[in-house]
C-alpha positions in Angstrom: 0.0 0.0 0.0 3.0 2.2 0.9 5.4 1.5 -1.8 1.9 2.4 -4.0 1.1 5.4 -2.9 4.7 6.8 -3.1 5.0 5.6 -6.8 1.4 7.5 -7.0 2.4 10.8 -5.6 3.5 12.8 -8.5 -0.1 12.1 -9.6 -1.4 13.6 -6.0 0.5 16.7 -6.6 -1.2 17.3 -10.0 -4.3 17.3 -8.0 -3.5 19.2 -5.8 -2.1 21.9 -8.7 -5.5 21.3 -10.1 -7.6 22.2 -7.3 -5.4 25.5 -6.2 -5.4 27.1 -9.9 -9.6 26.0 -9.8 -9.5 27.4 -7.0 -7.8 30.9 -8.1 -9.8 30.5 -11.1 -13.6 30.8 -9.3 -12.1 33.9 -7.4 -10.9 35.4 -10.7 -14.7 34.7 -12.0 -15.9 36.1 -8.3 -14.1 39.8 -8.8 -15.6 40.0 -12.7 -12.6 39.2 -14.5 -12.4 39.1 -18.1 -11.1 35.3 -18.3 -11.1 34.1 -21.7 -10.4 30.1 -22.4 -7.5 30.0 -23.7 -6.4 31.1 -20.1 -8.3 28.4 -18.7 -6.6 25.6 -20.8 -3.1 27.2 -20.5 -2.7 27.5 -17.2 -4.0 23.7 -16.9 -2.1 22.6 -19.8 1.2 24.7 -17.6 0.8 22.5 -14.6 0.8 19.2 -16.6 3.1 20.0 -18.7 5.5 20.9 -15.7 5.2 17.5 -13.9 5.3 15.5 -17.4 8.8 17.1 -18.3 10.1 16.9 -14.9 9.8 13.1 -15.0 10.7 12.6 -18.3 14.0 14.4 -17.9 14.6 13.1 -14.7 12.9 9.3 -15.3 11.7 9.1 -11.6 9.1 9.7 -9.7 8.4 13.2 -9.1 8.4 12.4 -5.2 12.1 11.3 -5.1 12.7 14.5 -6.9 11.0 16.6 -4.5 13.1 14.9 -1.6 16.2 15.6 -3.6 15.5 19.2 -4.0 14.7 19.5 -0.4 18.0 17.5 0.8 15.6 15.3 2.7 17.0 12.0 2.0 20.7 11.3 1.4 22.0 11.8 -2.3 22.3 8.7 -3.7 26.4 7.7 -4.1 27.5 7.6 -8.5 
């Protein structure tokens, strides 16, 4: 269930992009801003293309990544 969910994370954090810039996006449509959709789709199409190059160029899982940026875990010895 662990190892799962870890291998499934990078897919959490798109989510969680996803709800933040819906988020943003209902306040923008509160305040009666002029939102056209081709905003809409780029700023979705921004987020997923973020995580998808990140783990292409880097061919893990965007987890591991995260820990490496943030020093959490050890470097891993080359």
């Amino acid at each position: 269930m662990q190892k799962t969910f870890v291998q499934n994370i990078d897919m959490f954090l798109l989510w969680i992009f996803l709800f933040f810039e819906t988020k943003a996006l209902y306040k923008s449509l509160q305040a009666l801003e002029v939102i056209s959709f081709f905003d809409i789709i780029f700023n979705y199409a921004f987020l997923i293309l973020i995580l998808i190059v990140i783990r292409l160029i880097k061919k893990e899982n965007l987890f591991v990544i995260l820990l490496d940026l943030l020093e959490i875990r050890p470097k891993k010895d080359k």
